[in-house]
C-alpha positions in Angstrom: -78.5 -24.2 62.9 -77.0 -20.3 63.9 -75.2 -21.0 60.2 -78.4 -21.6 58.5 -80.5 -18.5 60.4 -77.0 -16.3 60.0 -77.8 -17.0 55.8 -81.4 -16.4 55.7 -80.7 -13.2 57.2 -77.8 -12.0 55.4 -79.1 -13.4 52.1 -81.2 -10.6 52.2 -80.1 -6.5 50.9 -83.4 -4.9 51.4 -85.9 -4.7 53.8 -88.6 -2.5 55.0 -89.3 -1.2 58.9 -87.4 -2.4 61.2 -84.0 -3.4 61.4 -84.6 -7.1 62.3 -84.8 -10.3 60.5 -88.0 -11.6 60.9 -90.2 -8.0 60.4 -89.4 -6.8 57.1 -90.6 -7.1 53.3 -87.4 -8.7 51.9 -86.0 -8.1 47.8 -82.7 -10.1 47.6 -79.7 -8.8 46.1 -77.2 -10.6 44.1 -74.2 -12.3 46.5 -71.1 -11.4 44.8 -67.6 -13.2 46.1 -65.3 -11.6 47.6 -62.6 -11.8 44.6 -65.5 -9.9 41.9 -65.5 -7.2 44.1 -63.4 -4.3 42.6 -59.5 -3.3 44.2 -60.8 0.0 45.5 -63.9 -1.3 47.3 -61.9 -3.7 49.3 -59.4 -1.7 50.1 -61.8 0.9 51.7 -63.8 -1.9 53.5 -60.3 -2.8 54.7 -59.1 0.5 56.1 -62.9 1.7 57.7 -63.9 -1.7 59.2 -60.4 -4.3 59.8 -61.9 -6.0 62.7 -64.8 -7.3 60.4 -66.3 -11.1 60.6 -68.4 -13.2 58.7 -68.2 -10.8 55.3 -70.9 -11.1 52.9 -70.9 -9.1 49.8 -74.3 -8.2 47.9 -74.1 -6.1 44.2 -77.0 -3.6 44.3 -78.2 -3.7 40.7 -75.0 -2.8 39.5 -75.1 0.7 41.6 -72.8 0.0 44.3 -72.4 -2.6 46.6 -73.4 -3.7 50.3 -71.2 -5.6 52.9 -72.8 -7.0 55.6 -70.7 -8.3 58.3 -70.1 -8.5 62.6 -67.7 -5.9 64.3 -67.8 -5.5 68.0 -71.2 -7.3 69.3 -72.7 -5.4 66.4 -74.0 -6.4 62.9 -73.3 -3.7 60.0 -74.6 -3.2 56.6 -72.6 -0.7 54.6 -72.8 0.4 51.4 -70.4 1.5 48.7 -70.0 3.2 45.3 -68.5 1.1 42.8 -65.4 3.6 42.8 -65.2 2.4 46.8 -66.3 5.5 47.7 -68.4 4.9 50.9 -72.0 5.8 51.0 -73.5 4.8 54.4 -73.6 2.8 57.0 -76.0 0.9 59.7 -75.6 -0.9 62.7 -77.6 -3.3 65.1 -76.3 -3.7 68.3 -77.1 -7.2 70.0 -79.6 -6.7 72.9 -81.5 -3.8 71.3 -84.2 -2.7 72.8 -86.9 -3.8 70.4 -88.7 -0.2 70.3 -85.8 1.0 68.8 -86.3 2.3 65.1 -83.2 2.1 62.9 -83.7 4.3 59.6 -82.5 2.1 56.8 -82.2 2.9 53.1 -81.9 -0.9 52.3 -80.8 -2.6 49.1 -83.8 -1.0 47.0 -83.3 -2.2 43.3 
């Protein structure tokens, strides 16, 4: 069951609102595997974020690309160029107060 809710939410690039599963207006990305992602991506995923868990890669209309992925007792959703060149990053922490706004570009296509 957490394997089926962990998809739904990560199957997801995009959202409006709130950082939470259940409270935003969703527009799926493309899941990419791990091998189509290019050399220099991976490599700066690697060096900015080596303790990451359950990696999910999303291609963001060919503009750059999103991992999504646990470090830490947090969730993150980062984005890169498609030279690897990070672009941002955000981060929900587990037992967030639910008042809490996160400002979140999303996967907008």
């Amino acid at each position: 069951m957490l394997i089926v809710c962990s998809l739904v939410f990560l199957s997801s690039c995009e959202k409006e609102g709130e950082f939470h599963p259940f409270k935003r207006k969703e527009k799926k990305c493309a899941i990419v595997q791990s091998d189509a992602i290019p050399t220099t991506v991976q490599k700066t995923m690697t060096e900015r974020y080596s303790g990451a868990t359950n990696l999910i890669w999303f291609d963001k209309d060919g503009s750059s690309f999103c991992a999504v992925f646990k470090i830490q007792d947090a969730e993150k959703k980062v984005f890169f160029g498609l030279d690897g060149q990070f672009i941002s990053e955000e981060t929900e922490v587990e037992n967030d107060n639910e008042d809490n706004q996160n400002e979140d570009s999303g996967c907008e296509l």
